[in-house]
N, C-alpha and C positions, 0 to 999 in steps of 0.2 A: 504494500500500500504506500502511495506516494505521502511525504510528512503533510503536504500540504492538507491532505484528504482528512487524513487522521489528526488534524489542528483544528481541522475544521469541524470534524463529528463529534471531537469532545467538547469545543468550546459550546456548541446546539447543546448538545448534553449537559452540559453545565446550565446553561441556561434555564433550560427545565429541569433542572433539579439531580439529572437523574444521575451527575459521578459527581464529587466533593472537590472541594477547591484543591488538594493536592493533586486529582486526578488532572485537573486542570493546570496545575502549575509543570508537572509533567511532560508536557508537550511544548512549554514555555521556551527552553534550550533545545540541546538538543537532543534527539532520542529515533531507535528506530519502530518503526511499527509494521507487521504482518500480520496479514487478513489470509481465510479461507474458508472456505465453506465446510459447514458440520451439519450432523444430520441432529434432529430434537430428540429423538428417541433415543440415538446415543447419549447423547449427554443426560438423557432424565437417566437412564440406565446406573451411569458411572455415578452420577449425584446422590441417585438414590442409596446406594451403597455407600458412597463415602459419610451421608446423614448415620446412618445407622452404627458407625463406627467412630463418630465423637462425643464426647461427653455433652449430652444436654446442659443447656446455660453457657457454654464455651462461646466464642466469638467465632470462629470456625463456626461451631456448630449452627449457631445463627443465623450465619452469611449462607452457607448451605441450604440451609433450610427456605430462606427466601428464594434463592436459586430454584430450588425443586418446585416451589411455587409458582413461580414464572413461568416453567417451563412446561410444567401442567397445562396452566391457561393459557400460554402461545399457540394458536391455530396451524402456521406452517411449518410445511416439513423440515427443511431447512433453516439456518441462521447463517452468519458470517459470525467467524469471532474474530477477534480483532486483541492482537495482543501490542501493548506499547513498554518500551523497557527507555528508561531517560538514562541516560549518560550517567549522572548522579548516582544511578543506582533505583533498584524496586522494578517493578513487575505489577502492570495493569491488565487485565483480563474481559474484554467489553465484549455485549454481545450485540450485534447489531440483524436488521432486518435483510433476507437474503441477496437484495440486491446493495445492503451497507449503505444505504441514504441515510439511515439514522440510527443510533444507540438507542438499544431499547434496555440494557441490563449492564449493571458495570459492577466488579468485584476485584479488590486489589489482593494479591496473591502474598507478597511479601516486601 
């Protein structure tokens, strides 16, 4: 994914709410970003299982558990994820609409 693209889907995404002002600051330098297409049903699959394997009340487990959420009431089959890593350091994990016009889900990894 070109920086521009992924500057551009996060700063919309911020906008609405939907990743946090670090997500945002992120993409502020410099940083790379790579998109592909995923299937829903894999990831509810892997989600589901990793829910079931953190301790309830965990931050993990939380963030997870929204994820599985999401991904429930997403109608299509596919998504793009879209991962952005800044130079600084950290690991953003977004998930956007299959054609990537817009972030619909965003979770920071580490």
């Amino acid at each position: 994914m070109e920086k521009d693209t992924g500057r551009r889907l996060v700063n919309q995404a911020w906008k609405e709410g939907r990743v946090t002002d670090a997500a945002l600051s992120s993409t502020a330098g410099e940083f790379q970003a790579v998109s592909g297409q995923v299937e829903r049903a894999s990831l509810l699959r892997t989600y589901r299982r990793r829910l079931r394997r953190t301790p309830p009340g965990s931050p993990l487990h939380d963030q997870t558990y929204a994820l599985v959420g999401f991904l429930k009431a997403f109608q299509e089959t596919h998504l793009t994820m879209i991962s952005v890593n800044p130079e600084a350091g950290g690991f953003d994990i977004s998930l956007a609409d299959s054609q990537a016009r817009r972030i619909l889900f965003w979770m920071q990894m580490f």
